[in-house]
C-alpha positions as CSV (number, residue, x, y, z in Angstrom):
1,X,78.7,106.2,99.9
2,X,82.4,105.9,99.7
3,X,83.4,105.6,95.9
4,X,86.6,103.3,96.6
5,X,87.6,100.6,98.5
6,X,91.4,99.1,99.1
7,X,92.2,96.8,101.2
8,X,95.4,96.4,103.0
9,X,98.0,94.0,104.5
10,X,101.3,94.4,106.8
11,X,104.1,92.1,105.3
12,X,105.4,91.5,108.8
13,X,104.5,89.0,111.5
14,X,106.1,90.8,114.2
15,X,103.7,91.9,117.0
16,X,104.4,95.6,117.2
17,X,105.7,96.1,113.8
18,X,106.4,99.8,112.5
19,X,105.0,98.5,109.2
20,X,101.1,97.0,110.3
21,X,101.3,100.5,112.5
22,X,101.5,101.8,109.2
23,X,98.5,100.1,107.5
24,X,96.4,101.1,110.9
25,X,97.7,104.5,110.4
26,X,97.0,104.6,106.2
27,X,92.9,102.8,107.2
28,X,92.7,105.9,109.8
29,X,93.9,109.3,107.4
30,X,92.7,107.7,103.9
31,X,90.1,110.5,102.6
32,X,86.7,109.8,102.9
33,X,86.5,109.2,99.3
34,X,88.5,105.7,100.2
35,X,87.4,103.0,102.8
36,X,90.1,101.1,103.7
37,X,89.8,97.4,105.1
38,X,92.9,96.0,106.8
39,X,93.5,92.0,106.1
40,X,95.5,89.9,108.3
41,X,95.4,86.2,107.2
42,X,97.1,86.7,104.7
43,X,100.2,84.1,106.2
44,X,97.4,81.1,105.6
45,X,98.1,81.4,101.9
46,X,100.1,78.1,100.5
47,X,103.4,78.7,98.8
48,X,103.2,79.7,95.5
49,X,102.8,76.7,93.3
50,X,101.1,77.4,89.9
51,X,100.6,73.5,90.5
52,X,97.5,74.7,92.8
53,X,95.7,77.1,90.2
54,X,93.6,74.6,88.8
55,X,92.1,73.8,92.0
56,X,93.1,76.5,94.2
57,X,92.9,76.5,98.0
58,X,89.5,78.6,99.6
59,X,92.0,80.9,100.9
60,X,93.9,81.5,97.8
61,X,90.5,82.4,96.2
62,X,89.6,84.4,99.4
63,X,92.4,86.6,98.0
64,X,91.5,86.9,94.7
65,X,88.5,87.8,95.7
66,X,89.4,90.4,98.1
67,X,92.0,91.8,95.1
68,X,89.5,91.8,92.4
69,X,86.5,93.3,94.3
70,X,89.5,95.9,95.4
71,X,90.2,99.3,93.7
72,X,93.5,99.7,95.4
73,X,95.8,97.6,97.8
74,X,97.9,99.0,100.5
75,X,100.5,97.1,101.8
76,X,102.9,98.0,105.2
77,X,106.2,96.8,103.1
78,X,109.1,95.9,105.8
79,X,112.6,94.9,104.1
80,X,115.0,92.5,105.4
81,X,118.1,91.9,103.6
82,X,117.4,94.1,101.2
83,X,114.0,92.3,99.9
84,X,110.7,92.2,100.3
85,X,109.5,89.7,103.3
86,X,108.6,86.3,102.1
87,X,105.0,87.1,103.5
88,X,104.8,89.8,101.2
89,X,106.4,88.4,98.5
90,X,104.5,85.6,98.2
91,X,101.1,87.3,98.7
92,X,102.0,89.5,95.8
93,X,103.1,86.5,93.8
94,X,99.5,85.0,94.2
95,X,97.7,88.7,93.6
96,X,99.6,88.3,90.0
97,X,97.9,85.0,89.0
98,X,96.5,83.5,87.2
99,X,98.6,84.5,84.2
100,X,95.0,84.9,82.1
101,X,93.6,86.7,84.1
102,X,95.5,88.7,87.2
103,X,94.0,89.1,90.1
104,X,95.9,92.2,91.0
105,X,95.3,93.7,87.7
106,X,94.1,97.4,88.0
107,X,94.3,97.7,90.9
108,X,96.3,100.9,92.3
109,X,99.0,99.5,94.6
110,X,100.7,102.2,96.9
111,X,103.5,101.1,99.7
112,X,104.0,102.1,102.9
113,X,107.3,101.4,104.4
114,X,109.6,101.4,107.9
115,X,112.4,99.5,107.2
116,X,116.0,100.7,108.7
117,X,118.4,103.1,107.6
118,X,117.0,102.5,103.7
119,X,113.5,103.1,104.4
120,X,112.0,99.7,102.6
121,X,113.6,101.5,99.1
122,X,115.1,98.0,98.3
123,X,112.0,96.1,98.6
124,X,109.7,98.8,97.2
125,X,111.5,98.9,93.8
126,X,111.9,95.4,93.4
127,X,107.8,94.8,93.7
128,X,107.0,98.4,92.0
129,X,108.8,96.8,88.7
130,X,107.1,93.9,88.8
131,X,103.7,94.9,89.6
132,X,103.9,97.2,87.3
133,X,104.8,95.0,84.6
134,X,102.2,92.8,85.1
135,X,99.4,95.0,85.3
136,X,99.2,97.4,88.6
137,X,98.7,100.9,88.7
138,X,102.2,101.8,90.9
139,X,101.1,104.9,93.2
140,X,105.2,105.9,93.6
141,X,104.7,109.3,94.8
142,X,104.5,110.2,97.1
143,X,107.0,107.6,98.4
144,X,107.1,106.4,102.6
145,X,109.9,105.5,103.3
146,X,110.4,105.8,106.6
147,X,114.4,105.0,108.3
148,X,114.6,104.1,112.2
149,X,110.9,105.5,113.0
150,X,110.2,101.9,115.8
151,X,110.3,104.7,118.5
152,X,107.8,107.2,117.2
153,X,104.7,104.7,115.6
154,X,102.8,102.8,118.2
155,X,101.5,99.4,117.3
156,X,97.6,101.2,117.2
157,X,98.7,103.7,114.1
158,X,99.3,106.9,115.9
159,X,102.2,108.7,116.5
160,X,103.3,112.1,118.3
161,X,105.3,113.1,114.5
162,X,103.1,114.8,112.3
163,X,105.9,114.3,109.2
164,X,104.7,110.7,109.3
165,X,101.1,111.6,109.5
166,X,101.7,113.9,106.5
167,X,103.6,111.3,104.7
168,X,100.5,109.1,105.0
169,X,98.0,111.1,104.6
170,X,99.4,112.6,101.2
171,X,100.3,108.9,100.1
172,X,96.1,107.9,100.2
173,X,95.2,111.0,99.1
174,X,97.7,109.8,95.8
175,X,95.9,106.8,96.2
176,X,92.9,108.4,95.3
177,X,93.7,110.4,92.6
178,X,95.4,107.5,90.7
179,X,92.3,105.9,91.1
180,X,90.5,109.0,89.5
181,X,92.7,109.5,86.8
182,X,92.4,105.4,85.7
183,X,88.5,106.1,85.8
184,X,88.9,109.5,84.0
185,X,91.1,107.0,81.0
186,X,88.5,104.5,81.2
187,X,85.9,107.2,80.4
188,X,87.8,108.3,78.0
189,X,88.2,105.3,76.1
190,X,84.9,103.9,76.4
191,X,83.2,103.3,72.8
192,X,80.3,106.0,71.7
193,X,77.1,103.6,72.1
C-alpha cells in the first residue's frame, strides 16, 4: 500500500506544454512511497467569487475534495509576465477557501516549473508566500526551475537530460519527506491517552 497520495495539475493549457510534461514526469519518478494522480479539469472551476461558497458549484467541491483527501499537491507552474497563470492562480485561490476551514491546509505543496530565462522563480515565490501563509506545507527545496528546457521535455514526461530527471526525482522524494516530518510533528504532539 502506498502511504501517500498527491495529486497534481499543469497550470498551462497549451498542448505540449514543458510544464504538464513536468507533472507527467513528477507522477512517473515520485517514490513508491507517493502515488501520484494527475488532474486536468481543473479550467472548469468558476472564477473566484467568495459569493459562490455558500452554495458552491459540484466542481468547486470536486476540488476540495480532491485537496482535502490529498497529502500533497504538485503543480507544473508556467509564468507569464512574471506571475503565476490565471489557471493556476485561480485554482490555488479556491484550494485556500473557505477561510474556516482551507481546503489546501496541510497539505505539502511542491512546484515544478519551465518557464523562460527565470525558470517560473517569479511565479513560484509569489504562491510559496501565500500558501504558506495560509496554511501549506511549502516543499522549496529542492527548487525546479527549469529556463529554455521546450526542446529537451516531450509532451509524455520523458526527456534524453537526466539533470531534469534528477531535478524531479529529488523534488518528490522532498515531497515525501516533508510529508514524514509533518506526521513525525503530529506524533509528536498528539496528547498521552
Amino acid at each position: 500500500m502506498t502511504p501517500y497520495r498527491a495529486i497534481a495539475f499543469s497550470g498551462s493549457l497549451r498542448d505540449g506544454s514543458s510544464n504538464t510534461a513536468l507533472v507527467r514526469m513528477a507522477q512517473r519518478l515520485a517514490p513508491p512511497q507517493l502515488a501520484v494522480d494527475i488532474i486536468d479539469w481543473l479550467d472548469q472551476l468558476p472564477w473566484m467569487n467568495p459569493d459562490l461558497e455558500p452554495d458552491p458549484p459540484a466542481i468547486l467541491q470536486q476540488w476540495w475534495t480532491a485537496l482535502r483527501d490529498a497529502d500533497a499537491l504538485i503543480v507544473g507552474m508556467p509564468e507569464y509576465n512574471w506571475s503565476p497563470t490565471p489557471l493556476a492562480k485561480n485554482a490555488l485561490d479556491w484550494a485556500t477557501r473557505p477561510p474556516d476551514d482551507r481546503a489546501i491546509a496541510g497539505t505539502a505543496v511542491a512546484f515544478l516549473s519551465a518557464a523562460g530565462r527565470g525558470g517560473g522563480a517569479n511565479a513560484q515565490a509569489n504562491l510559496t508566500t501565500i500558501l504558506g501563509y495560509l496554511g501549506a506545507h511549502m516543499v522549496e527545496e529542492p527548487p525546479v526551475r527549469l529556463s529554455s528546457v521546450a526542446d529537451r521535455l516531450r509532451a509524455d514526461g520523458t526527456t534524453d537530460d537526466p539533470e531534469i530527471e534528477e531535478a524531479v526525482r529529488a523534488k518528490m522524494e522532498a515531497v515525501v519527506e516533508a510529508l514524514r516530518a509533518r506526521d513525525a510533528a503530529a506524533t509528536d504532539t498528539a496528547p498521552e491517552a
